[in-house]
PDB file of N, CA, C and O in Angstrom, chain B, residues numbered from 101:
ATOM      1  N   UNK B 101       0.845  -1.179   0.000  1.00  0.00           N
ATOM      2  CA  UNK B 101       0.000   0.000   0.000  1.00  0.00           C
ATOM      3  C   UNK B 101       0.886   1.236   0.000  1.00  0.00           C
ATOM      4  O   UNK B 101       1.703   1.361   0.912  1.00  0.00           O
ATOM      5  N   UNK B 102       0.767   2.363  -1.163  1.00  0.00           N
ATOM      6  CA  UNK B 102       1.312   3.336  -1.041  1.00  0.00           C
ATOM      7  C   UNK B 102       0.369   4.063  -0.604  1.00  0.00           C
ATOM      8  O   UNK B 102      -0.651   4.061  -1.293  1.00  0.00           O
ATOM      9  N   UNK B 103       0.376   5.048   0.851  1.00  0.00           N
ATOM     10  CA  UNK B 103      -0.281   5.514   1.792  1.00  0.00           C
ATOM     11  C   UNK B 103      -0.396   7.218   1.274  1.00  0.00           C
ATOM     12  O   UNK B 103      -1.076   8.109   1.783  1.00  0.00           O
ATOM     13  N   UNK B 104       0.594   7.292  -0.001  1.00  0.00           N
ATOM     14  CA  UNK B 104       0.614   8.822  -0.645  1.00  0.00           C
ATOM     15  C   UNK B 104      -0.228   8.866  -2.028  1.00  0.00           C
ATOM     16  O   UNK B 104      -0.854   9.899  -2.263  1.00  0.00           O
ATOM     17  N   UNK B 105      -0.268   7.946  -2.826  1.00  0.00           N
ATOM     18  CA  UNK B 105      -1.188   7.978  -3.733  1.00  0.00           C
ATOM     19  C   UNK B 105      -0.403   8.253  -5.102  1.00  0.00           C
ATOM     20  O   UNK B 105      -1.032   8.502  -6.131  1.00  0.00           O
ATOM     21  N   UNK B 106       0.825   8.206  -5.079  1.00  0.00           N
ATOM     22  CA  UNK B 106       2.273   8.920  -6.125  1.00  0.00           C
ATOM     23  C   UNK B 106       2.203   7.994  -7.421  1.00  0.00           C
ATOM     24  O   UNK B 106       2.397   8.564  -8.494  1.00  0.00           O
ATOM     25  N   UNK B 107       2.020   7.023  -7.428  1.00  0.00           N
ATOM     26  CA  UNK B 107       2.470   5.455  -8.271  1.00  0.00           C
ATOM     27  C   UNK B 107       1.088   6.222  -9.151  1.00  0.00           C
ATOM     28  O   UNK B 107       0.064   6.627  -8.600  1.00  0.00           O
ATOM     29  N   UNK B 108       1.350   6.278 -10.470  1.00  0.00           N
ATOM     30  CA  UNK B 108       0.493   6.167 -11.737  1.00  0.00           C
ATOM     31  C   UNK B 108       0.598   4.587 -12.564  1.00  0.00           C
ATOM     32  O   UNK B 108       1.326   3.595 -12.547  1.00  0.00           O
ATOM     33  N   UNK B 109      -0.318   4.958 -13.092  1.00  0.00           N
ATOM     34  CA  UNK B 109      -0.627   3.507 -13.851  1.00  0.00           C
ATOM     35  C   UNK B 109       0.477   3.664 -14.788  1.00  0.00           C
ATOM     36  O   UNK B 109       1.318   2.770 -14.882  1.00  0.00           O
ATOM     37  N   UNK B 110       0.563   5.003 -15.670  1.00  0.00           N
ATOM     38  CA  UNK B 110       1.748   4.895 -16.335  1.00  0.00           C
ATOM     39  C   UNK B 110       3.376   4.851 -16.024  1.00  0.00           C
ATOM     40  O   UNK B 110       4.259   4.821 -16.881  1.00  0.00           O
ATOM     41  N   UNK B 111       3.534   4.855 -14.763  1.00  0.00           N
ATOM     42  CA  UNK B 111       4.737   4.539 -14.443  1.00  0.00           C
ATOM     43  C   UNK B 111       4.963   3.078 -13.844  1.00  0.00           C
ATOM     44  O   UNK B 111       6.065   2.568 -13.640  1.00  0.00           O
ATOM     45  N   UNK B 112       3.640   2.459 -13.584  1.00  0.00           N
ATOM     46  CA  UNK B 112       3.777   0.782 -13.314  1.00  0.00           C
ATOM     47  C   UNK B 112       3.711  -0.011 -14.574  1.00  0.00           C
ATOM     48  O   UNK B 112       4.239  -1.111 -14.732  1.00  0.00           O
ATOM     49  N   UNK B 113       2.779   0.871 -15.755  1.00  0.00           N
ATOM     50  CA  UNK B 113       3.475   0.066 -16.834  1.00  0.00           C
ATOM     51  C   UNK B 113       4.832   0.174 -17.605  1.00  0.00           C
ATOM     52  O   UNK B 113       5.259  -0.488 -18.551  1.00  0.00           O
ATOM     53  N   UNK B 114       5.401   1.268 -16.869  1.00  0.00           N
ATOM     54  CA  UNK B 114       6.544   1.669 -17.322  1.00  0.00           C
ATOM     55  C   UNK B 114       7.909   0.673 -16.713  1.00  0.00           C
ATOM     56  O   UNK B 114       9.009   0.463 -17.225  1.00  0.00           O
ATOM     57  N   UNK B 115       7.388   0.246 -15.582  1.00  0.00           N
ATOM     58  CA  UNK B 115       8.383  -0.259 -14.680  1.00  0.00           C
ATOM     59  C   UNK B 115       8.325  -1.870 -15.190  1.00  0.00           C
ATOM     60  O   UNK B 115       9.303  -2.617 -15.232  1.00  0.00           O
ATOM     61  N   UNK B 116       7.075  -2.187 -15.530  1.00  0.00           N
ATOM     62  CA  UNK B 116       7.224  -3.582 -16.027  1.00  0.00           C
ATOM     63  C   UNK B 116       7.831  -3.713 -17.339  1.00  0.00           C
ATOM     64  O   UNK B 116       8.271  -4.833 -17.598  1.00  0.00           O
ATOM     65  N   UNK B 117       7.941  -2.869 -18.163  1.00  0.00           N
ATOM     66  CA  UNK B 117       8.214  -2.902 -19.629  1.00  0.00           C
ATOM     67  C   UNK B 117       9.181  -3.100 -19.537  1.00  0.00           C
ATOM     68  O   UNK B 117       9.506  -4.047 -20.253  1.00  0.00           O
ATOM     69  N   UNK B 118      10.760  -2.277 -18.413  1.00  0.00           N
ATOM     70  CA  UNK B 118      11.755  -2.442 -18.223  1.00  0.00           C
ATOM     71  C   UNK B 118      12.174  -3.663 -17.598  1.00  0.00           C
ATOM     72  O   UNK B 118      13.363  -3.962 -17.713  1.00  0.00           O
ATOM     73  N   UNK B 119      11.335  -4.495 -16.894  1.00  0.00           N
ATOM     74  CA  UNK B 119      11.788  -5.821 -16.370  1.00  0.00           C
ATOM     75  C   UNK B 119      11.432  -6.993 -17.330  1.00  0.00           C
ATOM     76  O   UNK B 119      11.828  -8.148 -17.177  1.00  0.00           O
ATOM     77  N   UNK B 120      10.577  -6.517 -18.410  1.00  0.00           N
ATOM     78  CA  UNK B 120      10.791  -7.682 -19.323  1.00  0.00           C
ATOM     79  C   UNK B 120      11.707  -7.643 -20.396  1.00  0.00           C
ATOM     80  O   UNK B 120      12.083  -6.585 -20.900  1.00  0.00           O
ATOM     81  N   UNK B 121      12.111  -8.861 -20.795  1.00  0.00           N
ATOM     82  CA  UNK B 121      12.997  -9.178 -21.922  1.00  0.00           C
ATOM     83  C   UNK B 121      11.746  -9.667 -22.842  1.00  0.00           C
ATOM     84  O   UNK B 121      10.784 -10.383 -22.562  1.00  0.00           O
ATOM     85  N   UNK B 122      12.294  -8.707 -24.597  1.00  0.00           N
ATOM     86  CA  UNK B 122      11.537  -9.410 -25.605  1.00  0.00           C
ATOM     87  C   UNK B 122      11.775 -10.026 -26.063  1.00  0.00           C
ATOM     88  O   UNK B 122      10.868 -10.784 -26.407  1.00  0.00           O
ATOM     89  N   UNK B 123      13.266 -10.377 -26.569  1.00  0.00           N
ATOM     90  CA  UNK B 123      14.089 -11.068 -26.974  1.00  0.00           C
ATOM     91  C   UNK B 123      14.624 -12.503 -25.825  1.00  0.00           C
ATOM     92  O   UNK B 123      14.851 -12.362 -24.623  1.00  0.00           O
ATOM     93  N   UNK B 124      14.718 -13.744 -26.558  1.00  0.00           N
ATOM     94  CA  UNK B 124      15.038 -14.694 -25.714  1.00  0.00           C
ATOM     95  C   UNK B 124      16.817 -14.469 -25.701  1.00  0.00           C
ATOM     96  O   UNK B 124      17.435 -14.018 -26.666  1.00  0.00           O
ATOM     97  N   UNK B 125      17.251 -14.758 -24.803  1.00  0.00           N
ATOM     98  CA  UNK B 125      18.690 -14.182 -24.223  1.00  0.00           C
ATOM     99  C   UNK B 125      19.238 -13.173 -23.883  1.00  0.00           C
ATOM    100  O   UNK B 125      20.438 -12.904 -23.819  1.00  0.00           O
ATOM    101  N   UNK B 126      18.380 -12.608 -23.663  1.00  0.00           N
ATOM    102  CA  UNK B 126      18.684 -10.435 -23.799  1.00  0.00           C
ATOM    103  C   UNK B 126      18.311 -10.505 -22.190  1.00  0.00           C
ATOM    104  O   UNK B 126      17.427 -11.281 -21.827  1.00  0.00           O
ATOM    105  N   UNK B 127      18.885  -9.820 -21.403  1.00  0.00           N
ATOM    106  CA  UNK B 127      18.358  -9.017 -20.409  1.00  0.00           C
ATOM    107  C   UNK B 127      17.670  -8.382 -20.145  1.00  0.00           C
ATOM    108  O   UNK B 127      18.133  -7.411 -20.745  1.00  0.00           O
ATOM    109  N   UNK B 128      16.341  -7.819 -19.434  1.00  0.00           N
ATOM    110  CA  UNK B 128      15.536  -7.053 -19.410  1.00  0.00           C
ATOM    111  C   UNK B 128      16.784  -5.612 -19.144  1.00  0.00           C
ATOM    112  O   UNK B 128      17.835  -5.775 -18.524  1.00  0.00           O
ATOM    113  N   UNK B 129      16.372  -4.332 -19.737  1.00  0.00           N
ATOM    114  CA  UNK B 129      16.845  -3.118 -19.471  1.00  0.00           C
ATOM    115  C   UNK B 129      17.028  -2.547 -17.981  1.00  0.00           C
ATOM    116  O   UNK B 129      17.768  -1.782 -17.363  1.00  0.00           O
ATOM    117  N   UNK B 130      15.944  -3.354 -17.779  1.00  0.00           N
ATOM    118  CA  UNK B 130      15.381  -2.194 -15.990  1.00  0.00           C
ATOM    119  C   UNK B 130      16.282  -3.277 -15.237  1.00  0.00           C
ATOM    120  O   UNK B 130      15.722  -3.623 -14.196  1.00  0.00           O
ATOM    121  N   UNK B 131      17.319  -3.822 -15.410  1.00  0.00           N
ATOM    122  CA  UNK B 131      17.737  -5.268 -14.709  1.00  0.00           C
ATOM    123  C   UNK B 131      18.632  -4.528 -13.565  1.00  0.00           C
ATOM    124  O   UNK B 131      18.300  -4.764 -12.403  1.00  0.00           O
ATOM    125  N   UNK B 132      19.396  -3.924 -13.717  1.00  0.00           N
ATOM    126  CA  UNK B 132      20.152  -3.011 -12.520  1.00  0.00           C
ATOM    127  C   UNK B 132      18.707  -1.784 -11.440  1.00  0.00           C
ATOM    128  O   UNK B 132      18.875  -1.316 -10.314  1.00  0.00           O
ATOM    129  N   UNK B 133      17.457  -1.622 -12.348  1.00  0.00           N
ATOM    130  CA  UNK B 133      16.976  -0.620 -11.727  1.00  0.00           C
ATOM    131  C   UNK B 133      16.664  -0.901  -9.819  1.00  0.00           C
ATOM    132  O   UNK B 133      16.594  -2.036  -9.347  1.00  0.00           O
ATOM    133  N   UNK B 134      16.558   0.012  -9.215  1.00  0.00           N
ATOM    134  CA  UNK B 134      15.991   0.087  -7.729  1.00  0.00           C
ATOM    135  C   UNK B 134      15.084  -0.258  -7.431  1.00  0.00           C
ATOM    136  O   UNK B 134      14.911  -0.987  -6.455  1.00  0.00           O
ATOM    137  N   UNK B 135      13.805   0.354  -8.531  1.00  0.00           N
ATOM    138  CA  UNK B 135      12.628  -0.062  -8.482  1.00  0.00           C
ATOM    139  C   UNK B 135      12.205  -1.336  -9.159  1.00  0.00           C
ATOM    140  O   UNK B 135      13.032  -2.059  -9.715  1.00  0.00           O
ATOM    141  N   UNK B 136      10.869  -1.625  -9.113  1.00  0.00           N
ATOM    142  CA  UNK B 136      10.255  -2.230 -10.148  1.00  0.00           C
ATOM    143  C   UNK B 136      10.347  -3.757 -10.115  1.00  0.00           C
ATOM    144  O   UNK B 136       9.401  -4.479 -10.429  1.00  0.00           O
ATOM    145  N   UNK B 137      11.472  -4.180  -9.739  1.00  0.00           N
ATOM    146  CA  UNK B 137      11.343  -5.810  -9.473  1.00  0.00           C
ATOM    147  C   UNK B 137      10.419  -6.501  -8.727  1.00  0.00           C
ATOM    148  O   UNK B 137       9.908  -7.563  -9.082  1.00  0.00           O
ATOM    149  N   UNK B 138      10.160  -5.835  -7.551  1.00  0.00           N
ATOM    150  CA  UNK B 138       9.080  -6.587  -7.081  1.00  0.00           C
ATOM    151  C   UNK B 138       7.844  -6.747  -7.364  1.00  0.00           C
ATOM    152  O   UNK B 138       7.186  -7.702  -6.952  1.00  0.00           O
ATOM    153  N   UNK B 139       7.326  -5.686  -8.212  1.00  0.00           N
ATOM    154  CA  UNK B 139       6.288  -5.258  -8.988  1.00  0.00           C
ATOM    155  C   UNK B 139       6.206  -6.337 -10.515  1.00  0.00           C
ATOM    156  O   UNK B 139       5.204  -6.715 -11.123  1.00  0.00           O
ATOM    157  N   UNK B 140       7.729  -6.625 -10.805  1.00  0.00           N
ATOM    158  CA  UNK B 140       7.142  -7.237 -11.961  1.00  0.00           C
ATOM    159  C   UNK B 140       7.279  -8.757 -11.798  1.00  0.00           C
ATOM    160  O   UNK B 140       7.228  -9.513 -12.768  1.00  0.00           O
ATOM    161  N   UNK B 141       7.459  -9.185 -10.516  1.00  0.00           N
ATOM    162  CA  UNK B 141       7.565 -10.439 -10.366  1.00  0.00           C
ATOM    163  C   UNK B 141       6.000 -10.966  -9.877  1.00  0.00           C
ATOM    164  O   UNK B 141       5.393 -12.005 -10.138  1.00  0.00           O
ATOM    165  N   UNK B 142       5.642  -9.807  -9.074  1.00  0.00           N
ATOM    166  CA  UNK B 142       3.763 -10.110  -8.860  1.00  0.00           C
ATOM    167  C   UNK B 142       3.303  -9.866  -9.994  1.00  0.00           C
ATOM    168  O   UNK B 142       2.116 -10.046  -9.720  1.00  0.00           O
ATOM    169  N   UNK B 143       3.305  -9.514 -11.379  1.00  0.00           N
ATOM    170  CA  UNK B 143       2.626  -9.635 -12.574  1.00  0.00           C
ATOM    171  C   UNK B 143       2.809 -10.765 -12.706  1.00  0.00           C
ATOM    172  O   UNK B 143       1.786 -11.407 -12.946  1.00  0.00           O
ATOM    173  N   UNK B 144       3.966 -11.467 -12.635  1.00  0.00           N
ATOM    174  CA  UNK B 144       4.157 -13.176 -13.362  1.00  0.00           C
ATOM    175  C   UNK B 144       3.101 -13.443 -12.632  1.00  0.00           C
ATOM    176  O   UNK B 144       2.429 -14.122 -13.408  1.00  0.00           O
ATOM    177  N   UNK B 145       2.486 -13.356 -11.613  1.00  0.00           N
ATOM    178  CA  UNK B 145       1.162 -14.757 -10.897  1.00  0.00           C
ATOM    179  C   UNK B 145       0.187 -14.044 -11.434  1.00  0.00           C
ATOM    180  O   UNK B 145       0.211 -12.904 -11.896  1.00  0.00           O
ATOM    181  N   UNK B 146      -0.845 -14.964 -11.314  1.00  0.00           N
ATOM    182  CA  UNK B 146      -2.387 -15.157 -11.402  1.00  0.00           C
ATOM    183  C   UNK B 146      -2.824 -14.049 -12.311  1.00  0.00           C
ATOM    184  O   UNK B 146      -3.010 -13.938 -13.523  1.00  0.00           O
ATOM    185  N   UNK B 147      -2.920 -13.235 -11.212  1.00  0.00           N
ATOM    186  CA  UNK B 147      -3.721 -12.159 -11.344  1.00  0.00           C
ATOM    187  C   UNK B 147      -3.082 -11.064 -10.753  1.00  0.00           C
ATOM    188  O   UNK B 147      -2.210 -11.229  -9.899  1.00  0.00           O
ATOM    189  N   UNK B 148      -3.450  -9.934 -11.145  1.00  0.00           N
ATOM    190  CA  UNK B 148      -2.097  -8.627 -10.410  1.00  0.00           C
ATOM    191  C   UNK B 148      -3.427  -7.847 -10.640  1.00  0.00           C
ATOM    192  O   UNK B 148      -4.027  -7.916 -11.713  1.00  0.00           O
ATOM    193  N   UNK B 149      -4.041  -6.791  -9.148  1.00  0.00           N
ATOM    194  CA  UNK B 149      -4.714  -5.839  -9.273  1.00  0.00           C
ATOM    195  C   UNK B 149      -4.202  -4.351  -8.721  1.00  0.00           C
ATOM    196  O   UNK B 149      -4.012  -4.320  -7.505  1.00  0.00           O
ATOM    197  N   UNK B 150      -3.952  -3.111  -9.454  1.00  0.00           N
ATOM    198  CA  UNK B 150      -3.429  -2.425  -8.604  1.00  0.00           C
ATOM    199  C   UNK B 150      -4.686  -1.222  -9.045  1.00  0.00           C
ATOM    200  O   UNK B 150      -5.134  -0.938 -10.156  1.00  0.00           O
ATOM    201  N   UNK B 151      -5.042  -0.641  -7.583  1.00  0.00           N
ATOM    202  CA  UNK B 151      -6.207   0.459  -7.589  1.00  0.00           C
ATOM    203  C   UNK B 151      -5.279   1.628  -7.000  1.00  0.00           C
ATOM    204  O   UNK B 151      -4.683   1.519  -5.929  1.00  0.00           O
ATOM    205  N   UNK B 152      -5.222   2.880  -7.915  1.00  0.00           N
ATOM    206  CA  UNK B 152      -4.925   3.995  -7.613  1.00  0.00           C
ATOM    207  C   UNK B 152      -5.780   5.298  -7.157  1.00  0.00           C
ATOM    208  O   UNK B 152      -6.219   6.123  -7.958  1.00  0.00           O
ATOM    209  N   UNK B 153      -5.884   5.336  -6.302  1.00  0.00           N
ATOM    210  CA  UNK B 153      -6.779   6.569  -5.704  1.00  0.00           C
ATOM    211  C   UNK B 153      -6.195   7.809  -5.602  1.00  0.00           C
ATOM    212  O   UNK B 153      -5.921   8.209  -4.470  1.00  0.00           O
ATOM    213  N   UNK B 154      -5.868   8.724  -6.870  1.00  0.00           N
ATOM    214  CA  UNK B 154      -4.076   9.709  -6.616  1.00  0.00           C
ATOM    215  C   UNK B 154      -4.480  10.776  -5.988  1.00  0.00           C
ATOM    216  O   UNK B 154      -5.539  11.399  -5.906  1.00  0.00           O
ATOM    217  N   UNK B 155      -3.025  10.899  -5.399  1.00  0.00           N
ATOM    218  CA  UNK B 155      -3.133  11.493  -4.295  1.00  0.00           C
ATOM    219  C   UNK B 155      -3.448  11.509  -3.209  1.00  0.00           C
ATOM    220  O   UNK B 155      -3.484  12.547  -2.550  1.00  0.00           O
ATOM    221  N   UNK B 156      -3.862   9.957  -2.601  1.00  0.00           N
ATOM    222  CA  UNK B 156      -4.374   9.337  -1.278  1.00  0.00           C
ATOM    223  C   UNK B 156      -3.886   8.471  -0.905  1.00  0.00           C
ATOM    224  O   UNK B 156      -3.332   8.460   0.195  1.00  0.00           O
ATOM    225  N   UNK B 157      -3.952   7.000  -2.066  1.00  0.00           N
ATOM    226  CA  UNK B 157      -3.114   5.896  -1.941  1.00  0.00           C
ATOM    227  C   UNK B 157      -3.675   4.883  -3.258  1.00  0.00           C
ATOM    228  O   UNK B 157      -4.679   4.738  -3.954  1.00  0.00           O
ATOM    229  N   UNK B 158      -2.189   4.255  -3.065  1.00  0.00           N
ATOM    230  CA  UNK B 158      -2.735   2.961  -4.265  1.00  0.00           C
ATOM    231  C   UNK B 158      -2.015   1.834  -3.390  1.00  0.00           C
ATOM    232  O   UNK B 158      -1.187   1.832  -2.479  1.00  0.00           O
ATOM    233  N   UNK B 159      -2.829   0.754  -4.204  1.00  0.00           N
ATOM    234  CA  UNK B 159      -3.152  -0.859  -3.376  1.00  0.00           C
ATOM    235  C   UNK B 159      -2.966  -2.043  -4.249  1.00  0.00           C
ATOM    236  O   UNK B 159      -3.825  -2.217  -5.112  1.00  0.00           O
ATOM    237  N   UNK B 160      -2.423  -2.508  -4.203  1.00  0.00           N
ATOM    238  CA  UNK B 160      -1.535  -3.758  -5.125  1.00  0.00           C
ATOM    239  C   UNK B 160      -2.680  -5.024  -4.179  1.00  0.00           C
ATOM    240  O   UNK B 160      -2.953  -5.135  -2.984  1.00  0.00           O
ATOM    241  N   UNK B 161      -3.029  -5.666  -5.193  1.00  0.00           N
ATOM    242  CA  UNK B 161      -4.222  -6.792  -4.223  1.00  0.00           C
ATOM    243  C   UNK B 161      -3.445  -8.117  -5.817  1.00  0.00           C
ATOM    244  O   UNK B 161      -3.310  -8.059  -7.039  1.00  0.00           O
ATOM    245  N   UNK B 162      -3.167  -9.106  -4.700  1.00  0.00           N
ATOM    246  CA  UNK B 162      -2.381 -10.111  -5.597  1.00  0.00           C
ATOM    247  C   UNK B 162      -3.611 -11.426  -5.744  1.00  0.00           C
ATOM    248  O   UNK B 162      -4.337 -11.688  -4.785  1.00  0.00           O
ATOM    249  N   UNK B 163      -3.705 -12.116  -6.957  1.00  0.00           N
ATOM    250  CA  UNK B 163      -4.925 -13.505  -6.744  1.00  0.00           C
ATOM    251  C   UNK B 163      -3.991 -14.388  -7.411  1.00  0.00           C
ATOM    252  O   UNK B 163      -3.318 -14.179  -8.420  1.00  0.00           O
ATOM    253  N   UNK B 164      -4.084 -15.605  -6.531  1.00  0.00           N
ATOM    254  CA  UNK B 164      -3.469 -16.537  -7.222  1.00  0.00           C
ATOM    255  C   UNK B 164      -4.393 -17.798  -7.283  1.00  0.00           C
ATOM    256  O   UNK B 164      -4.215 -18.502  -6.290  1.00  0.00           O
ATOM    257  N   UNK B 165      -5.262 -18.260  -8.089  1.00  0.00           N
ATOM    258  CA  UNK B 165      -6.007 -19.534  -8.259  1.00  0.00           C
ATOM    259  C   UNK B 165      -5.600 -20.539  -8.417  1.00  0.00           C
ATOM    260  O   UNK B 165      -4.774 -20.722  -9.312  1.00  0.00           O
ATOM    261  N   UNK B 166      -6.030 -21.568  -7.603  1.00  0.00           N
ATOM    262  CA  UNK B 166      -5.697 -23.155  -7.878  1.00  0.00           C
ATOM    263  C   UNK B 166      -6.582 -23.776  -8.794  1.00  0.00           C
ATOM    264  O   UNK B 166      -6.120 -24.722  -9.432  1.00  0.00           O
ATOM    265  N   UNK B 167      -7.583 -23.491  -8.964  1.00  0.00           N
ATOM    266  CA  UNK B 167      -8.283 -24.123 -10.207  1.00  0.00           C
ATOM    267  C   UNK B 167      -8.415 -23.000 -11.402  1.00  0.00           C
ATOM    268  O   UNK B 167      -8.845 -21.857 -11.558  1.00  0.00           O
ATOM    269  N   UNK B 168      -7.562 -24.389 -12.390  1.00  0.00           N
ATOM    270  CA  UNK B 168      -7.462 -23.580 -13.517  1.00  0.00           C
ATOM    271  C   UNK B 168      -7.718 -22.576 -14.486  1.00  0.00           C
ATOM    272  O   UNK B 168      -7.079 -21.657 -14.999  1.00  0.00           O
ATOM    273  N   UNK B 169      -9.083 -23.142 -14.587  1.00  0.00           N
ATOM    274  CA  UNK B 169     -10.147 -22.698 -15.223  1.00  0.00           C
ATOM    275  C   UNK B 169     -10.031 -20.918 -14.823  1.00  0.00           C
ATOM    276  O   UNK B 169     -10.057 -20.069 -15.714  1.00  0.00           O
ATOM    277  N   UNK B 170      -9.907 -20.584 -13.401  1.00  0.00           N
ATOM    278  CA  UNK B 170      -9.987 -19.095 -13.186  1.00  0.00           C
ATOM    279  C   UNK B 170      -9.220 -18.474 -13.546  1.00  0.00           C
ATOM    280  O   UNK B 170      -9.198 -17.246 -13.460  1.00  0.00           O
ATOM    281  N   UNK B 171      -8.259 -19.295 -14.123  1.00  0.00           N
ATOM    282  CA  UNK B 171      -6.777 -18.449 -14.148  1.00  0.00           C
ATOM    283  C   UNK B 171      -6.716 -17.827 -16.080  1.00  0.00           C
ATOM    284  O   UNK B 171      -5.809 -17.191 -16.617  1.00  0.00           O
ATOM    285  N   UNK B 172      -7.605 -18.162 -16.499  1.00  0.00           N
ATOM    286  CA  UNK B 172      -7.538 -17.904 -17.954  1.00  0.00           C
ATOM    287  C   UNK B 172      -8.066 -16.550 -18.624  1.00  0.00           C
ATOM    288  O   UNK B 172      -8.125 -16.239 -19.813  1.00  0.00           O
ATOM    289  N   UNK B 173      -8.620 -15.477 -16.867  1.00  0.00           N
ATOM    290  CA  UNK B 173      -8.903 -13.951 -16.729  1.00  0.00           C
ATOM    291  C   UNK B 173      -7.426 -13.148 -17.201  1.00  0.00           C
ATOM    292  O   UNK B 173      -6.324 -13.532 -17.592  1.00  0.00           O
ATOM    293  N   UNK B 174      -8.011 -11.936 -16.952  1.00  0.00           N
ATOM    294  CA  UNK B 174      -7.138 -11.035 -17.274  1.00  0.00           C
ATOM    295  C   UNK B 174      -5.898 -10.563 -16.212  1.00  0.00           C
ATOM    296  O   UNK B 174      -6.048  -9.907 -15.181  1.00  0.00           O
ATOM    297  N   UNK B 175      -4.883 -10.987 -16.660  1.00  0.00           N
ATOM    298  CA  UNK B 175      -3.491 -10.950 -15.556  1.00  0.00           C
ATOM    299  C   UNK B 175      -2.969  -9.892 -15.010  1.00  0.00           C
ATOM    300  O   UNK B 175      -2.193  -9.955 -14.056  1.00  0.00           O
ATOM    301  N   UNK B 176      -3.528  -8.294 -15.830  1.00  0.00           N
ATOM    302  CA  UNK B 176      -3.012  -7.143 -14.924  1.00  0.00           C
ATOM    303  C   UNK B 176      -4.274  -6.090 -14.756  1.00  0.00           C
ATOM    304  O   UNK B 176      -4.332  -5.448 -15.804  1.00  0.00           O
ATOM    305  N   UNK B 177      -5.104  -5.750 -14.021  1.00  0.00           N
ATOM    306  CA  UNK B 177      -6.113  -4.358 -14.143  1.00  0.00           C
ATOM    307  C   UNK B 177      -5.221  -3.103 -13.697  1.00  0.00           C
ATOM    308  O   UNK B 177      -4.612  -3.106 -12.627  1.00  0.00           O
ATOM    309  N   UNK B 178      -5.198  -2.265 -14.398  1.00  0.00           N
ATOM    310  CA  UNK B 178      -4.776  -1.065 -13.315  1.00  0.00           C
ATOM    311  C   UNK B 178      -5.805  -0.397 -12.984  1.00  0.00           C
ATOM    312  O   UNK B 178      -6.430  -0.238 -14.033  1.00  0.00           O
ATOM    313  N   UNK B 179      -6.538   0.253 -11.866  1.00  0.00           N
ATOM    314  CA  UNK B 179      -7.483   1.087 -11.666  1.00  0.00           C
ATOM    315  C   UNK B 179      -7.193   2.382 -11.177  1.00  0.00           C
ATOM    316  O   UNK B 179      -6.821   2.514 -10.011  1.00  0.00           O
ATOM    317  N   UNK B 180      -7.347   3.572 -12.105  1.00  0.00           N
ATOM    318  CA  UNK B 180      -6.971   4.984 -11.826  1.00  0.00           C
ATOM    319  C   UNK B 180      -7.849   5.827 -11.524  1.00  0.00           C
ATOM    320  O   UNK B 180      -8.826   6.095 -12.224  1.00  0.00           O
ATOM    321  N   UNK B 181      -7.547   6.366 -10.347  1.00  0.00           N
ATOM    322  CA  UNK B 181      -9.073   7.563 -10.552  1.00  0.00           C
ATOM    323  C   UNK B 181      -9.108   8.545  -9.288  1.00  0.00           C
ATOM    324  O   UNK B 181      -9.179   8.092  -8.146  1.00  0.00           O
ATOM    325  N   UNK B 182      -9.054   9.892  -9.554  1.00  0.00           N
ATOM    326  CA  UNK B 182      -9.612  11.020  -8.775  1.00  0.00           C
ATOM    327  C   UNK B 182     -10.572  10.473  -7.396  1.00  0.00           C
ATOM    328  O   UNK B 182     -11.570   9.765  -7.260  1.00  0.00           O
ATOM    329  N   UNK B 183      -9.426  11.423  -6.262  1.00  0.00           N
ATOM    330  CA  UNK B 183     -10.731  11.106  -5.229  1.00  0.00           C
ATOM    331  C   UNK B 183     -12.064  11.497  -5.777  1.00  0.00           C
ATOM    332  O   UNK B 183     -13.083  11.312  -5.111  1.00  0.00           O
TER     333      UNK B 183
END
């Protein structure tokens, strides 16, 4: 939980773009960065929900399903929006 509300959707998709590799053998770019790793390692599971309320706080809510079938939803929502 960021308790300030700072994190935009466009800078969490920004942070994942840098932790993936497109190329097989290449390094992701963001591979030295500070940020962002932990963020793009909760995209690899299930489901990744992050709700931004800016300027108040945003909330990373993680789902991980054991039956399959649920898991074939959509793997990242970002939710942005004005108190």
């Amino acid at each position: 939980m960021d308790q300030k509300g700072t994190l935009r959707s466009s800078r969490i998709l920004k942070k994942l773009q840098r932790h993936t590799s497109f190329d097989i053998g290449d390094l992701p770019t963001g591979l030295e960065d500070p940020t962002g790793r932990g963020l793009f390692i909760l995209s690899r599971q299930t489901r990744l929900v992050v709700n931004v309320l800016l300027g108040l706080k945003t909330e990373v809510i993680l789902m991980h399903f054991f039956d399959e079938k649920k898991n074939k939803y959509q793997s990242l929502i970002i939710n942005e929006k004005l108190p």
